[in-house]
LUMLUMDREN-2810 file (N, C-alpha, C; in Angstrom, 1 decimal):
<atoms>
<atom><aa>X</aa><ch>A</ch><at>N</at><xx>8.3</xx><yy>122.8</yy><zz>-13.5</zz></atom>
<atom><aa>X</aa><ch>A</ch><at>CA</at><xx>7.8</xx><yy>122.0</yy><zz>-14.6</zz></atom>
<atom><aa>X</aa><ch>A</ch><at>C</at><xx>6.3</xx><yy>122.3</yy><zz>-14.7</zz></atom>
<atom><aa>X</aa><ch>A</ch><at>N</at><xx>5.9</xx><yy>122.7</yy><zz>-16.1</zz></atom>
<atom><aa>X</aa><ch>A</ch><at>CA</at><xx>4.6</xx><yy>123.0</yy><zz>-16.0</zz></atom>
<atom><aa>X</aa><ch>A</ch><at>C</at><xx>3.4</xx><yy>121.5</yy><zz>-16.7</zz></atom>
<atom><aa>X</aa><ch>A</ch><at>N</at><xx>2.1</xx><yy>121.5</yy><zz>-16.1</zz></atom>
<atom><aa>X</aa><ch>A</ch><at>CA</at><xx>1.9</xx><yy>120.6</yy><zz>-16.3</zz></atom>
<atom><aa>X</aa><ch>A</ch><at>C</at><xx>0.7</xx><yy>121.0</yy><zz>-17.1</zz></atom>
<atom><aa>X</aa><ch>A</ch><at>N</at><xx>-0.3</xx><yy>120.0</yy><zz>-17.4</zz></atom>
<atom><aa>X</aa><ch>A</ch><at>CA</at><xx>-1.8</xx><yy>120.2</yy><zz>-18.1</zz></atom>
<atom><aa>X</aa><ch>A</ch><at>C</at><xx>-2.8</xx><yy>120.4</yy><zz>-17.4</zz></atom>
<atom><aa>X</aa><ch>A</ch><at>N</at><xx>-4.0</xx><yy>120.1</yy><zz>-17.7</zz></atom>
<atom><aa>X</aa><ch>A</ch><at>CA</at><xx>-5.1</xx><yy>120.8</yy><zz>-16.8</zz></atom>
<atom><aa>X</aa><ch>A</ch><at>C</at><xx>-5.4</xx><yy>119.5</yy><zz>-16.3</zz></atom>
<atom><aa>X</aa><ch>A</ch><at>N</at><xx>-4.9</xx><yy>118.0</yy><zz>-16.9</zz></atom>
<atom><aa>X</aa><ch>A</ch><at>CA</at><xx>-5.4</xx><yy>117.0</yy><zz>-16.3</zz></atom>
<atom><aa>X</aa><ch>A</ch><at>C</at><xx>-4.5</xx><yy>116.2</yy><zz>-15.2</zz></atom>
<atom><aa>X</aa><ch>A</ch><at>N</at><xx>-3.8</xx><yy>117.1</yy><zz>-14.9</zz></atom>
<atom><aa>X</aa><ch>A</ch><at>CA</at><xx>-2.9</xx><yy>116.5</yy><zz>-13.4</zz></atom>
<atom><aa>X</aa><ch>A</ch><at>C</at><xx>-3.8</xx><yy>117.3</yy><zz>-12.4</zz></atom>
<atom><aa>X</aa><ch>A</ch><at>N</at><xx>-3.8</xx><yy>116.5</yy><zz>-11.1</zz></atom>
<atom><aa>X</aa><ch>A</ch><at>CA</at><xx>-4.5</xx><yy>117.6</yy><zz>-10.2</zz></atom>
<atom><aa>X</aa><ch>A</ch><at>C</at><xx>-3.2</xx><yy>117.8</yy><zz>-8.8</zz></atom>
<atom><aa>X</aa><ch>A</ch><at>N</at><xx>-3.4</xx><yy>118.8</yy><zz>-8.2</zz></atom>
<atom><aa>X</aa><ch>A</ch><at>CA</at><xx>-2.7</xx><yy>119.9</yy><zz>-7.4</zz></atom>
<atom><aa>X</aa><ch>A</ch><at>C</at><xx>-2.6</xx><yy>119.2</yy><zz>-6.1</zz></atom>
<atom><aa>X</aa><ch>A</ch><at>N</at><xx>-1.7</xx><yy>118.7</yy><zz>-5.5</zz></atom>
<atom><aa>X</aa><ch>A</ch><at>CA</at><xx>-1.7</xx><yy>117.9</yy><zz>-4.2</zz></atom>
<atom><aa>X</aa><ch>A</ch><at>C</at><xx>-0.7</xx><yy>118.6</yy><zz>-3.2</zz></atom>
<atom><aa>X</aa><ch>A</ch><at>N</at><xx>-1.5</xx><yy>119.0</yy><zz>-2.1</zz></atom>
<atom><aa>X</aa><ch>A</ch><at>CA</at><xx>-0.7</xx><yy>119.8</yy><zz>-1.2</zz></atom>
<atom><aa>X</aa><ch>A</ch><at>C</at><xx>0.4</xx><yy>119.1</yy><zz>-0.4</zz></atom>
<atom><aa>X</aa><ch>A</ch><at>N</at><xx>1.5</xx><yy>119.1</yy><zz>-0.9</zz></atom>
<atom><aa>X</aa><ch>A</ch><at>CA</at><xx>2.6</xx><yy>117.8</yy><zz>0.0</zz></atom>
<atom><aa>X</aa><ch>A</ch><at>C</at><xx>3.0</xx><yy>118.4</yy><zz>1.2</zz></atom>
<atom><aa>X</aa><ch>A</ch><at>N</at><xx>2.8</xx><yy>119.4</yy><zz>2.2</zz></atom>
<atom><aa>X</aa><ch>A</ch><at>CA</at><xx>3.1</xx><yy>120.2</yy><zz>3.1</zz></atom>
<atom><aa>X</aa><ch>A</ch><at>C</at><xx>3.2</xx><yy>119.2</yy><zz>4.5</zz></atom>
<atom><aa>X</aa><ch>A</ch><at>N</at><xx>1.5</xx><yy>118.7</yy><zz>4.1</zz></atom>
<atom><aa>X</aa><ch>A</ch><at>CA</at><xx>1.5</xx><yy>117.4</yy><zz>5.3</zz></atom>
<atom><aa>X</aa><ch>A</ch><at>C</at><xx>1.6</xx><yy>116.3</yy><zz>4.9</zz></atom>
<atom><aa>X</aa><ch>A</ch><at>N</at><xx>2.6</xx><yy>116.0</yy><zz>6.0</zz></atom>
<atom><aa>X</aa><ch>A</ch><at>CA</at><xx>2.9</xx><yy>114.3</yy><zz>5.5</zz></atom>
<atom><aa>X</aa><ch>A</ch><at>C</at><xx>2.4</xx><yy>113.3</yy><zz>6.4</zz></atom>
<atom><aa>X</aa><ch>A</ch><at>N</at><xx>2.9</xx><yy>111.8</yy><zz>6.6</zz></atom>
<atom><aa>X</aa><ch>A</ch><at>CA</at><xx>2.7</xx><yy>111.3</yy><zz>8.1</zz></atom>
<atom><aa>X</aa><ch>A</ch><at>C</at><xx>4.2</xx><yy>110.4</yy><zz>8.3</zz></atom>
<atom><aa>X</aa><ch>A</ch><at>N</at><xx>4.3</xx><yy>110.6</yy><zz>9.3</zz></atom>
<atom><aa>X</aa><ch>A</ch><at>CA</at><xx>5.7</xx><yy>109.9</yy><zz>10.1</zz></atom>
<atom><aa>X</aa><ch>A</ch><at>C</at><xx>4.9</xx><yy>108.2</yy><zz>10.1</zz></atom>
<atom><aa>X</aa><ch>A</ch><at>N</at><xx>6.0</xx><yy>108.0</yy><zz>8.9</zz></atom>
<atom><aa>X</aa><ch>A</ch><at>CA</at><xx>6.0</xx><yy>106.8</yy><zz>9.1</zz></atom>
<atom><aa>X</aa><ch>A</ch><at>C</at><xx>7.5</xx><yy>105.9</yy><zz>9.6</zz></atom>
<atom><aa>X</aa><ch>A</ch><at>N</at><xx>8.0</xx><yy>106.5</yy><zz>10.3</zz></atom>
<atom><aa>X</aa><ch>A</ch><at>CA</at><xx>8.9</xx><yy>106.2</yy><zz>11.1</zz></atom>
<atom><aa>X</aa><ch>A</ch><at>C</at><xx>8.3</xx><yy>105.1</yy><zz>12.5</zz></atom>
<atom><aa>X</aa><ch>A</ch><at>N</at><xx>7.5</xx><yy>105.5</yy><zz>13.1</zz></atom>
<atom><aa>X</aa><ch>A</ch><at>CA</at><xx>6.5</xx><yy>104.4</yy><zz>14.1</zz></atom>
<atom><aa>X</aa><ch>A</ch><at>C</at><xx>6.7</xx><yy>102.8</yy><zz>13.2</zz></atom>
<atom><aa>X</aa><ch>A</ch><at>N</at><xx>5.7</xx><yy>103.4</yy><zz>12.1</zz></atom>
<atom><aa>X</aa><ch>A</ch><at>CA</at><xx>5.2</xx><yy>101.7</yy><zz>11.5</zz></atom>
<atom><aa>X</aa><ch>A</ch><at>C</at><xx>6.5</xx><yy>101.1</yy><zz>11.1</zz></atom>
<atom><aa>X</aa><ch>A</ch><at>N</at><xx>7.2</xx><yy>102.0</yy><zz>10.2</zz></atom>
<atom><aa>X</aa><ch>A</ch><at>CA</at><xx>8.9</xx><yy>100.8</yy><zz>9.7</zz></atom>
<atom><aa>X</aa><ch>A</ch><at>C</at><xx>9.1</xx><yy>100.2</yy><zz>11.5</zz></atom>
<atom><aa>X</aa><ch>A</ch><at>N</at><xx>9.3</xx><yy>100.9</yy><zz>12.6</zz></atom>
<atom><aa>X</aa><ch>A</ch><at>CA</at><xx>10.1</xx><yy>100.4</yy><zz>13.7</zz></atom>
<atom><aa>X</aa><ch>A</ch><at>C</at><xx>8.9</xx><yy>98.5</yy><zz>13.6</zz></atom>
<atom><aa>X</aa><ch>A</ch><at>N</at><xx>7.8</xx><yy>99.1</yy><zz>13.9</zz></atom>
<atom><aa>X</aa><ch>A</ch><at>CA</at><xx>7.0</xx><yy>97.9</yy><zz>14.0</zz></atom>
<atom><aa>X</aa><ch>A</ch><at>C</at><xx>7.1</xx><yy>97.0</yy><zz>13.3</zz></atom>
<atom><aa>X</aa><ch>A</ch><at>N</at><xx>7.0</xx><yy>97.0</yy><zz>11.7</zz></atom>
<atom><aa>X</aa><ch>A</ch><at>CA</at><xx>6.9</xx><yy>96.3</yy><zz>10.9</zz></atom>
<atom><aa>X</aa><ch>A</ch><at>C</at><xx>8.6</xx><yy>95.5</yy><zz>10.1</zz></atom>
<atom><aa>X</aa><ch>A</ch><at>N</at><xx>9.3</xx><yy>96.1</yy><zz>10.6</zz></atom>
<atom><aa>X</aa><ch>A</ch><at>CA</at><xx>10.8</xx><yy>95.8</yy><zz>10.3</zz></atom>
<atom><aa>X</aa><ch>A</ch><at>C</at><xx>11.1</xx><yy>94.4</yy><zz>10.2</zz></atom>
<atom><aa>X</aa><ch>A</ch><at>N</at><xx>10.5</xx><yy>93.3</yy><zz>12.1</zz></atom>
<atom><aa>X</aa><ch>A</ch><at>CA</at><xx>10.8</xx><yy>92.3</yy><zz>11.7</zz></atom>
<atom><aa>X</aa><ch>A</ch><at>C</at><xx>9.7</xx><yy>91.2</yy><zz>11.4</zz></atom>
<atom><aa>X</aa><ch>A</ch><at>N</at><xx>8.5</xx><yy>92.2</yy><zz>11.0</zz></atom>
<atom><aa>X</aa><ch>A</ch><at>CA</at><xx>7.4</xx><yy>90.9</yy><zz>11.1</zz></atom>
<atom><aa>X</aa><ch>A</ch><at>C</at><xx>7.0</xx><yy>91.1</yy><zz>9.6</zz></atom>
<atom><aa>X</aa><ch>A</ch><at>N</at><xx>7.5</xx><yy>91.8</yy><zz>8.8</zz></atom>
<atom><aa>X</aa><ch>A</ch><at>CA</at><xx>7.3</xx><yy>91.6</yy><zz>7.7</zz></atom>
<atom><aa>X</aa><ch>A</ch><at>C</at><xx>7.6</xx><yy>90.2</yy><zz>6.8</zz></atom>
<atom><aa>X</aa><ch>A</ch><at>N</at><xx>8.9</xx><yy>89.8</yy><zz>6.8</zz></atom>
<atom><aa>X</aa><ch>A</ch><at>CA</at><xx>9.1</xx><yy>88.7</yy><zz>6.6</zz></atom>
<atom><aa>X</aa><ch>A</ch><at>C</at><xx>8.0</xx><yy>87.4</yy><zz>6.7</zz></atom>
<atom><aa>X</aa><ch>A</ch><at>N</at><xx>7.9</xx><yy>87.5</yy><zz>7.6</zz></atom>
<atom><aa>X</aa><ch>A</ch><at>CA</at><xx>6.3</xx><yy>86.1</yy><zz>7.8</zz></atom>
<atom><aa>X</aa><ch>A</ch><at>C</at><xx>5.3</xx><yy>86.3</yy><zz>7.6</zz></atom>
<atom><aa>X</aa><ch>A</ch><at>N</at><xx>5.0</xx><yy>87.8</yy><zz>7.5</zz></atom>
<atom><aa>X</aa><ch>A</ch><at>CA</at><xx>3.6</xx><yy>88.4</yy><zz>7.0</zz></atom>
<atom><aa>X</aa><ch>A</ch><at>C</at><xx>4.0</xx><yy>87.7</yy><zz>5.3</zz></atom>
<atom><aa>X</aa><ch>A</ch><at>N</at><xx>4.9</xx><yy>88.1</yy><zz>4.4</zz></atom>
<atom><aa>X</aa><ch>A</ch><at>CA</at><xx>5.2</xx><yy>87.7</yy><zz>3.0</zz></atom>
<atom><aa>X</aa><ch>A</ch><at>C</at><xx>5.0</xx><yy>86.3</yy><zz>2.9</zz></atom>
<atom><aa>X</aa><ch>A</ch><at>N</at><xx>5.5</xx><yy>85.4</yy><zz>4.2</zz></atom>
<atom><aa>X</aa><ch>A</ch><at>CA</at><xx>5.4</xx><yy>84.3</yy><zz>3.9</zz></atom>
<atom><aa>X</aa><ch>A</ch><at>C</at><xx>4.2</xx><yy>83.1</yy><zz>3.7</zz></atom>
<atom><aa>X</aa><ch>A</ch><at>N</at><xx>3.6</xx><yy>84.0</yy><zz>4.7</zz></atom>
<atom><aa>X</aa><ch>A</ch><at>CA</at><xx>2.2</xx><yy>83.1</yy><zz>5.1</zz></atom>
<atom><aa>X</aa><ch>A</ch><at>C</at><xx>1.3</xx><yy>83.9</yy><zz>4.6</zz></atom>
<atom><aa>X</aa><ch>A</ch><at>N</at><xx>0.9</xx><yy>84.9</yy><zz>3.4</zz></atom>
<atom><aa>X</aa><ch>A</ch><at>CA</at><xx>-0.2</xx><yy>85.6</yy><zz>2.5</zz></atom>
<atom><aa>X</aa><ch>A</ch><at>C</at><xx>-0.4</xx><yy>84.4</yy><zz>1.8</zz></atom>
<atom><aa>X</aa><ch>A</ch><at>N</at><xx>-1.7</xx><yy>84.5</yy><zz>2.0</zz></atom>
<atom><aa>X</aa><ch>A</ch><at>CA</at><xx>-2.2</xx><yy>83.7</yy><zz>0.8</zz></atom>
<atom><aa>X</aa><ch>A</ch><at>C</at><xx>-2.4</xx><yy>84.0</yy><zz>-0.6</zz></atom>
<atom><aa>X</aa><ch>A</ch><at>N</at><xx>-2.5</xx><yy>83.1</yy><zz>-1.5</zz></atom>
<atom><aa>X</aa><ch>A</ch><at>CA</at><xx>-1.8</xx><yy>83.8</yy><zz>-2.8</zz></atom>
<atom><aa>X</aa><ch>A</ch><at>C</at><xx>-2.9</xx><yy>83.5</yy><zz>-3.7</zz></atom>
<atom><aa>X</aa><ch>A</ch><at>N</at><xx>-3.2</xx><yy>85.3</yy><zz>-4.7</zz></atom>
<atom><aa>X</aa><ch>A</ch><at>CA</at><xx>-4.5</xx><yy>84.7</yy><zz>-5.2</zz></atom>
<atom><aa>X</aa><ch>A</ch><at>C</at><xx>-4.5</xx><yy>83.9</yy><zz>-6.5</zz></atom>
<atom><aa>X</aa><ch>A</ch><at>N</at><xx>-6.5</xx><yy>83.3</yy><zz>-6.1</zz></atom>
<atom><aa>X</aa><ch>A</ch><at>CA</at><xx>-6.4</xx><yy>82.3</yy><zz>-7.2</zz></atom>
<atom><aa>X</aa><ch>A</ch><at>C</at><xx>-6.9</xx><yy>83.2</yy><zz>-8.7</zz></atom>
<atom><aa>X</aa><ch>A</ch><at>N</at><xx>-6.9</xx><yy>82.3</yy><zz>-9.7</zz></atom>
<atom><aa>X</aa><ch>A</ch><at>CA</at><xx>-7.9</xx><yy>83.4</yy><zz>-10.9</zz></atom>
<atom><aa>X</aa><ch>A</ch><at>C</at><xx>-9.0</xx><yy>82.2</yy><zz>-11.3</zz></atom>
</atoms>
């Protein structure tokens, strides 16, 4: 797919294993959602 000059070129080669943080975050996400405080305007 070719693009325009105003997309820029991102090397996807390296990534990061985010396999660590899902294991971590799996069951404490739930109460993290629950207890954010929620903004004002």
């Amino acid at each position: 797919e070719q693009r325009g000059e105003k997309y820029i070129s991102v090397d996807l080669k390296e990534t990061l294993d985010w396999a660590p943080v899902r294991a971590r975050v799996q069951k404490g996400i739930r109460n993290s959602n629950i207890m954010a405080i929620a903004p004002t305007a």
